[in-house]
N, C-alpha and C positions, 0 to 999 in steps of 0.2 A: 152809699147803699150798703156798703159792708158792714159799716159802722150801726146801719138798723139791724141788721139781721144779725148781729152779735147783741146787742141789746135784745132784742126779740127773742135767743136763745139763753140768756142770761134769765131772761123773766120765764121763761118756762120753765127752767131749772131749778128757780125759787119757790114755782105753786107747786112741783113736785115735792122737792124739800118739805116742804112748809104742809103739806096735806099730811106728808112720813110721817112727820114732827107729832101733827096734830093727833093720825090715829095710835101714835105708838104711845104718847100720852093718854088716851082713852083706855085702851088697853092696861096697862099700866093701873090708872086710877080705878078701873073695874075688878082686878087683882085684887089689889090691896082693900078694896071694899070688901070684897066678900073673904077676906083672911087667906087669901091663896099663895102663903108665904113661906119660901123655901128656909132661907136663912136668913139671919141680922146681916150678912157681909155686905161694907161699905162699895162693893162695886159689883158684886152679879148677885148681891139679896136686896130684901127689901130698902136696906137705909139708901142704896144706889137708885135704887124705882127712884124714892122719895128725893132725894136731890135730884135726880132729870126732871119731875114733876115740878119742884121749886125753879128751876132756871129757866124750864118752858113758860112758864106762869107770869117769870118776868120779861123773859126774851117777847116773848107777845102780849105783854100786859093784859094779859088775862083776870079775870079775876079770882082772888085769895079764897074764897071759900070755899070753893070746892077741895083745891090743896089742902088746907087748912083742919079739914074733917079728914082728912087720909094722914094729916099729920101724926091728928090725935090717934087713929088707930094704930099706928106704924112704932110710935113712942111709947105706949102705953104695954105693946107687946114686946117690946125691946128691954123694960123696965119690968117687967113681970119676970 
């Protein structure tokens, strides 16, 4: 019985995670959409968004397109 209700608490833990996960990549990819971009820095600008975006994408096999179009906009400012 212990051993459910530790299992039981362990999957709740996960659809909380996993909801964070989900809207902080939204957020994120709605940013970067509409150009709302501090700096190029690899961990609190945009290329850090973009890497969290790419490992959410695989961490949950999500699919590439949508990443993939915030790629191009994220590279293409970075390169300008």
């Amino acid at each position: 019985m212990i051993q459910f209700g530790k299992e039981r608490c362990c999957s709740n833990e996960k659809i909380i995670i996993d909801s964070f996960l989900e809207s902080t990549n939204k957020l994120i990819i709605e940013k970067l959409q509409k150009n709302q971009i501090n700096k190029p820095g690899l961990y609190s600008g945009m290329l850090g968004d973009l890497l969290f975006c790419r490992y959410y994408a695989e961490l949950y096999s999500k699919e590439l397109t949508l990443y993939e179009s915030v790629e191009n906009i994220v590279l293409t400012e970075v390169f300008s």
